[in-house]
N, C-alpha and C positions, 0 to 999 in steps of 0.2 A: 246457468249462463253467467250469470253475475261473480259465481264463485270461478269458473275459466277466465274472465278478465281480471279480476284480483290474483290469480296467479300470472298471469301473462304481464304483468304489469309487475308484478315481482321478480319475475325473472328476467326480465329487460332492466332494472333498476340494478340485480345482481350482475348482470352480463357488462352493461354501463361500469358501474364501480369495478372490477375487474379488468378492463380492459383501459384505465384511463393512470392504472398503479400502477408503479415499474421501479417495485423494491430493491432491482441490481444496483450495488455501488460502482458508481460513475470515477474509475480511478482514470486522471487523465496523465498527457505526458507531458512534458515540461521541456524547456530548450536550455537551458540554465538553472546551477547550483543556487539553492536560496542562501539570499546574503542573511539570515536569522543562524544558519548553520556555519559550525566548523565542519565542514565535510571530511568524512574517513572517508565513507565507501556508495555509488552508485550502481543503481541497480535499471534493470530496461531488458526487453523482451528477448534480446541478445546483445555479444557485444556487438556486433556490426551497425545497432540502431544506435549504442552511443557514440564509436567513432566513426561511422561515417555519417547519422543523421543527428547527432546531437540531441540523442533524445532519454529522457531519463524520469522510469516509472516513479523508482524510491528513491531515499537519500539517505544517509543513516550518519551521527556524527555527532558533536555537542555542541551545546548552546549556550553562551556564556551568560547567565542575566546579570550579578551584580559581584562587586570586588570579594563582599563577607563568604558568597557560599562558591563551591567549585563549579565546574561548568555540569552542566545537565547532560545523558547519557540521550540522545532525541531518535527520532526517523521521521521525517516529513514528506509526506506528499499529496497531491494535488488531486481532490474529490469536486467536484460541481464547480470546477472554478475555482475553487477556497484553498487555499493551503493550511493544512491539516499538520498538525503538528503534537506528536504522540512521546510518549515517555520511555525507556524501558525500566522494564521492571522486573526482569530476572533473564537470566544467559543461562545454556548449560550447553557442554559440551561432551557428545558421544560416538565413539567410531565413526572418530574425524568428520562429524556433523554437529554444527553449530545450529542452535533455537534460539534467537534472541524473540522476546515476548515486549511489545509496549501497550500501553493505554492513551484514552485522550481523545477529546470531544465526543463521546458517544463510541469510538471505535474500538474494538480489540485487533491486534496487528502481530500476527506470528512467522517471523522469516525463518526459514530452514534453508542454508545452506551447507556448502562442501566448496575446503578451498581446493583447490589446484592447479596446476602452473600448463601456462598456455602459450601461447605465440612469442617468441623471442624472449623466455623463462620469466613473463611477468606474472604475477597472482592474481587468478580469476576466482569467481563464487559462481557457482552453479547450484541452484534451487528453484523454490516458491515461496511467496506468501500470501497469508490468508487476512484477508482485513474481513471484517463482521460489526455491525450493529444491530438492538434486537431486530431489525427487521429482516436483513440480507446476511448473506454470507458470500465470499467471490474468493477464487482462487487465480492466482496468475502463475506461470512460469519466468524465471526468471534467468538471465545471467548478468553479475557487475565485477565491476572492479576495485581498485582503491581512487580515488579521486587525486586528477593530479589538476592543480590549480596553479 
């Protein structure tokens, strides 16, 4: 008897810690370019959510910190509320598909897109990226554009 309620109690203590976790990253959207970035290119679930609801998952662009070094290669965006702000660290380009890779605070962030020309010959990117910490991993679809400010 003794030994069923030591399980039963273990497995309500397993069930509890499992259901109170929720290791997805929380990538949120944004209404506006961060003034930290020199914005190139935005990114959002399509374009219709950035021109017509102003909405923008990623950002991708440099960062200028100080006069001695040149500006930083970044991509920013928006996890628990925080504005996350990530590095790159290597590009490569293959049949007309671009991997840019960044690092930073905990995250690994891998965009793959494809440019190509859209609505009144302007340059769109159609892809995904994958952001990752040891805990989670999340994939989004993506389409952006260049950022006009």
């Amino acid at each position: 008897m003794r030994k069923s309620r030591v399980l039963y109690i273990l497995f309500f203590m397993l069930c509890y810690s499992c259901s109170g976790t929720n290791n997805s990253i929380n990538v949120q959207i944004v209404r506006h370019s961060s003034e930290l970035l020199g914005c190139d290119k935005i990114f959002a679930d399509n374009l219709q959510a950035i021109e017509e609801r102003n909405e923008i998952l990623l950002q991708t662009g440099s960062i200028d910190t100080t006069d001695e070094q040149p500006p930083v290669k970044s991509a920013i965006l928006t996890i628990d509320k925080n504005e996350t702000i990530l590095t790159l660290i290597d590009v490569t380009t293959t049949n007309k598909e671009t991997i840019e890779k960044y690092q930073g605070n905990g995250y690994n962030l891998t965009l793959t897109y494809q440019n190509t020309v859209g609505k009144y010959d302007k340059l769109i990117y159609i892809g995904k990226f994958i952001i990752e910490n040891s805990k989670s991993k999340r994939e989004i679809k993506i389409e952006g554009k260049n950022c006009v400010l």
